[in-house]
N, C-alpha and C positions, 0 to 999 in steps of 0.2 A: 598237876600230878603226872609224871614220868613213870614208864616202863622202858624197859630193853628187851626186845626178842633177840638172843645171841649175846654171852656173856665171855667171847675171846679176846684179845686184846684190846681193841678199838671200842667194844662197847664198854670194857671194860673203864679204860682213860676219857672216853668223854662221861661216864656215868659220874666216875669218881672226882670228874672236876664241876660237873654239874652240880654235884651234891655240895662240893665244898663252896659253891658260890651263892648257895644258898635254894636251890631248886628243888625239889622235893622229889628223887626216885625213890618210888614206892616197889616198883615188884622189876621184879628179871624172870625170865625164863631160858631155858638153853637144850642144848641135845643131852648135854648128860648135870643131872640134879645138882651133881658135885660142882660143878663149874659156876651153876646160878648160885648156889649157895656160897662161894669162892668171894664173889662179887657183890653179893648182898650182905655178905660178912664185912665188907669195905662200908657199906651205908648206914648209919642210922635207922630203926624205922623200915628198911628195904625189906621187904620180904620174896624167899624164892620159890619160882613155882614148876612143877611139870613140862605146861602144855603152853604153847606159846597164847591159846584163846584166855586162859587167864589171868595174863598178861592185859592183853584188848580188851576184858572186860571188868580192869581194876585202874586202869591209867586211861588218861583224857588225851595225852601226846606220846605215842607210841613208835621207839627208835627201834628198825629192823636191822641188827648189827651180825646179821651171818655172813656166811662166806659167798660169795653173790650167785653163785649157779642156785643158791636155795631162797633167794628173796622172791620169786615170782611164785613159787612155793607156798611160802608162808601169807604172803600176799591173797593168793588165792585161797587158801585152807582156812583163813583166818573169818569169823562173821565181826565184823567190822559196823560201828554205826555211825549215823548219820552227826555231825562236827566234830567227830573223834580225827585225828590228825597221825596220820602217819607218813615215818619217815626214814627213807634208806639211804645208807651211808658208803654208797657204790662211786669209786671214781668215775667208772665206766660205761654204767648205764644210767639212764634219763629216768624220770619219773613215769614213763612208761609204762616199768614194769609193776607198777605199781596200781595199775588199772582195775581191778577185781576190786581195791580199796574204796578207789571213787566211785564205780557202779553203787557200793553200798552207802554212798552220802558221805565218806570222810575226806579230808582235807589231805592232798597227798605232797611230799616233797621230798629232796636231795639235801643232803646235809654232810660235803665231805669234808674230811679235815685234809690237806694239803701238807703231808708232815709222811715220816718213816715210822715204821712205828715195830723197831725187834725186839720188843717186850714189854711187859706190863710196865716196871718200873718206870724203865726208862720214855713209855707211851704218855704216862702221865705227865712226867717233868716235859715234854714233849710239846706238849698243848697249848698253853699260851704261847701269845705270837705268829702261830700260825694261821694261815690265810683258808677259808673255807669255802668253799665253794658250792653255792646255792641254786636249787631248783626249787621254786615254789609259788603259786597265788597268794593274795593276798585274803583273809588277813594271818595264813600260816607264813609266808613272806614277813614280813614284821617283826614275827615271836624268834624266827631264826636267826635274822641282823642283829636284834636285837643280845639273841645268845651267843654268837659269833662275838657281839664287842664284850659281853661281861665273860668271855675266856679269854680278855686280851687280846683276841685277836684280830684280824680284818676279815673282809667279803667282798668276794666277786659274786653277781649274778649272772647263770648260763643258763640256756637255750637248750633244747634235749638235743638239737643238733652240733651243737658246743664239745657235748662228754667226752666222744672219743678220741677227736683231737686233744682237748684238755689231758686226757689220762695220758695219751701216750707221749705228750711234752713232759708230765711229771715221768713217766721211766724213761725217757732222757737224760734227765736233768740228775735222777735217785739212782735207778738199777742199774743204770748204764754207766756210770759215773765207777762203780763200783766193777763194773766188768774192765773199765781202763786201769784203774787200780791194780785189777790182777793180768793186766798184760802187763802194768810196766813193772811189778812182781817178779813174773815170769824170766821179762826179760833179764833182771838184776842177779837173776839164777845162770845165769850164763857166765857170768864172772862169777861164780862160787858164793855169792850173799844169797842164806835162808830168804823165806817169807817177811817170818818177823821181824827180824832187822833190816829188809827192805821198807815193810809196811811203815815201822820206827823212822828210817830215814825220811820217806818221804813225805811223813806226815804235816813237819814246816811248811812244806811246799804249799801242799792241799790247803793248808789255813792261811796262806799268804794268800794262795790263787783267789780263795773263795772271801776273804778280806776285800782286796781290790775289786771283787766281780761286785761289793756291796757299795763299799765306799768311794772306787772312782767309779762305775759303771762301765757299762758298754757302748761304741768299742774298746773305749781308753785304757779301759784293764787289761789289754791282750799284751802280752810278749813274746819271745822266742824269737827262732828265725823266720816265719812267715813274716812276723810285724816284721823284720829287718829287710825281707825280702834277702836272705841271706843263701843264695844260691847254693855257694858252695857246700856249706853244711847239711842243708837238705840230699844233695846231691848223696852226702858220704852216710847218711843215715838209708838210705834207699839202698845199697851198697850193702851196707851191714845187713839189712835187713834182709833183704833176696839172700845172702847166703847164710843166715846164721838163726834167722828167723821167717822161713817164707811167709808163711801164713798170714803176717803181720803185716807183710809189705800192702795190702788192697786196705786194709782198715785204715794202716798210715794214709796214703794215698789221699784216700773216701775224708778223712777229717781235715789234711790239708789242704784240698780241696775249700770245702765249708768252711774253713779259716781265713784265706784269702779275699772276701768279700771285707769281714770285718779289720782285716788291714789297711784296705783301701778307705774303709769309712774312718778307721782313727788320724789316714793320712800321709802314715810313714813308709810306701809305698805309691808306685803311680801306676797308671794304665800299663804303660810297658812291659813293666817289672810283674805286676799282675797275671799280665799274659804268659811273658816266661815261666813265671811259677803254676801256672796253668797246663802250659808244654811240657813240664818236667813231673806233673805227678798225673797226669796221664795213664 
């Protein structure tokens, strides 16, 4: 039997896929009644409650799905007993914070989904396939692998010293991704194209790029002029960029930089050319 302390997005979509696979959430709790009941109106049988304690005292595996400055919070406030299993769903932080938990004899562990998640809807349809990312002893270790394959999806196991590497790879990889987006937006504002028919254009792109990053891998999926080592082009983009867009020109730089190692490893590129391209984004 399952509970959720925190009824926002996330607990929302692993609640609702849990259920659908046959798991049984029985109770939710949240800051405001409206939200547990939002959510427990998705469950069969789920029933919403106040207080996050009777939550921990209706459910055997108890997910803490708040916003994380309030998990060591609930963590601590909660009386917790002894092979009751609790579990929080923080990229960032380790099972750590979850210490008040295990002082009281329950089983504690990290359960994160590895996924974006800008809405309920789309949280849900979201969830299979995704890779999750685990902290736990065993035998709450097991129950988790276990519920990571029946959401389709895979598992890494981490180390509490793992997380915050781990997290700040995924906003790399997520928020960051989205911050290039709107530079090259921006930039397409300078010839006179809106947002959205920038965003429209280059949308091919983004599902070609992220095509090959699946299907050939890395480095083989690279292109442009770094892979070409294409001097001169770099050169007239720097150009443009110092007078048209200063601000731009250090973030170009900073990533052609970090793109030149992976040219060299696909090949198409040698020492030489490396270096010059080296010299010139300087």
């Amino acid at each position: 039997m399952i509970g959720f302390i925190g009824a926002g997005i996330t607990g929302t979509a692993l609640a609702v896929r849990l259920a659908q696979h046959g798991y049984q959430v029985i109770a939710v709790s949240s800051r405001s009644l409206s939200s547990a009941k939002k959510l427990a109106g998705r469950i069969s049988s789920c029933q919403a409650y106040n207080e996050p304690q009777e939550v921990a005292d209706t459910a055997q595996l108890v997910f803490i799905t708040t916003p994380d400055d309030a998990i060591p919070e609930v963590a601590a406030k909660v009386k917790w007993h002894k092979e009751q299993s609790v579990v929080h769903c923080s990229g960032a932080h380790s099972i750590d914070i979850l210490e008040p938990a295990k002082q009281r004899g329950a089983n504690t562990g990290c359960f994160h989904p590895l996924q974006t998640f800008a809405g309920i809807d789309q949280a849900i349809e979201n969830i299979p396939g995704s890779t999750f990312a685990i902290e736990a002893e065993e035998p709450l270790l097991g129950i988790l692998k276990e519920m990571a394959t029946t959401l389709e999806g895979d598992w890494v196991i981490l180390k509490a010293g793992d997380k915050v590497l781990y997290h700040a790879a995924a906003v790399f990889a997520c928020n960051y991704l989205v911050t290039l987006v709107k530079v090259a937006t921006d930039l397409w504002q300078t010839f006179q194209i809106p947002p959205a028919q920038a965003i429209k254009a280059l949308m091919p792109l983004l599902r070609g790029t992220l095509s090959n990053i699946e299907n050939v891998g890395l480095p083989n999926c690279l292109t442009g002029p770094i892979d070409r080592g294409d001097m001169g082009t770099i050169s007239r983009h720097l150009e443009s960029l110092e007078k048209q867009a200063p601000p731009l020109l250090s973030i170009y730089k900073e990533l052609g930089r970090q793109t030149i190692p992976i040219a060299l490893g696909k090949g198409k590129i040698d020492l030489q050319r490396a270096e010059e391209l080296k010299t010139l984004l300087r």
